[in-house]
Structure formats: C-alpha cells, structure tokens
C-alpha positions as CSV (number, residue, x, y, z in Angstrom):
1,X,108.9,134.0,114.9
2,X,111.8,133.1,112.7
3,X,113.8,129.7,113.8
4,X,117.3,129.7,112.2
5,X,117.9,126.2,111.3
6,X,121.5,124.5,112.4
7,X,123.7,123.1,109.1
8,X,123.5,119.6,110.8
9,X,120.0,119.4,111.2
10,X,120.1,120.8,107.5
11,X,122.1,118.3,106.5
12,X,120.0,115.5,108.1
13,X,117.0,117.1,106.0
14,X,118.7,116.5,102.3
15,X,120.2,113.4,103.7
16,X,116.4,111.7,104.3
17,X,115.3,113.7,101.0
18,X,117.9,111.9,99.1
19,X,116.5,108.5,101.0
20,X,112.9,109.3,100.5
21,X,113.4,109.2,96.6
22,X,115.5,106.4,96.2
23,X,112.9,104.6,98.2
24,X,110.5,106.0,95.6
25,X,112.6,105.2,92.7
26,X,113.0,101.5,94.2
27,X,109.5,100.6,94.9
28,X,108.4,102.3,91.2
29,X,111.5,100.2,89.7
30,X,110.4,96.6,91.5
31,X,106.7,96.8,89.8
32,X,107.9,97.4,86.6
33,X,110.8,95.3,86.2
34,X,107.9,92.4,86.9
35,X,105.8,94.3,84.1
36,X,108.4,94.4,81.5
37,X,109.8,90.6,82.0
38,X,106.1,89.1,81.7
39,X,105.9,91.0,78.2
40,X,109.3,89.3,77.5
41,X,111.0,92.7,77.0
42,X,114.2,91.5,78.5
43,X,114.1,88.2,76.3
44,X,113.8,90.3,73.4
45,X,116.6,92.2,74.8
46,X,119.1,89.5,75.0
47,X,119.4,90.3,79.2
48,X,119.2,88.0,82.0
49,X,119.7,84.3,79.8
C-alpha cells in the first residue's frame, strides 16, 4: 500500500509549502500594517513622512 513519492513531485510539495505561508504571512501583514498606521505607530516612528 506504500506509494514512493518521486523528488520532483517532492520538490513541487515544499515549493507550494513555502508559497502557502508567504501568502499567509502577506495577508496577516496587509491587516495590520492598516491597524498600526491608524494608531499613528509609524508617525511616532519617524517612517513613511
């Protein structure tokens, strides 16, 4: 019952893994950017003037 799995289609695996979380990362990131420049966090910070 035991499929060995090719290194390409292995590869391909990590390769989306990798994708999956910077998609993750990105769409967590974009809320709270928004969150931390209505507090004036980034003002306070001496960024983006």
């Amino acid at each position: 019952m035991t499929q060995d799995i090719s290194a390409g289609v292995k590869l391909l695996n990590s390769f989306l893994r990798v994708m999956v979380l910077a998609l993750v990362v990105i769409l967590i990131a974009i809320p709270l950017c928004i969150l931390l420049d209505r507090l004036g966090l980034f003002d306070s910070l001496g960024w983006f003037q």
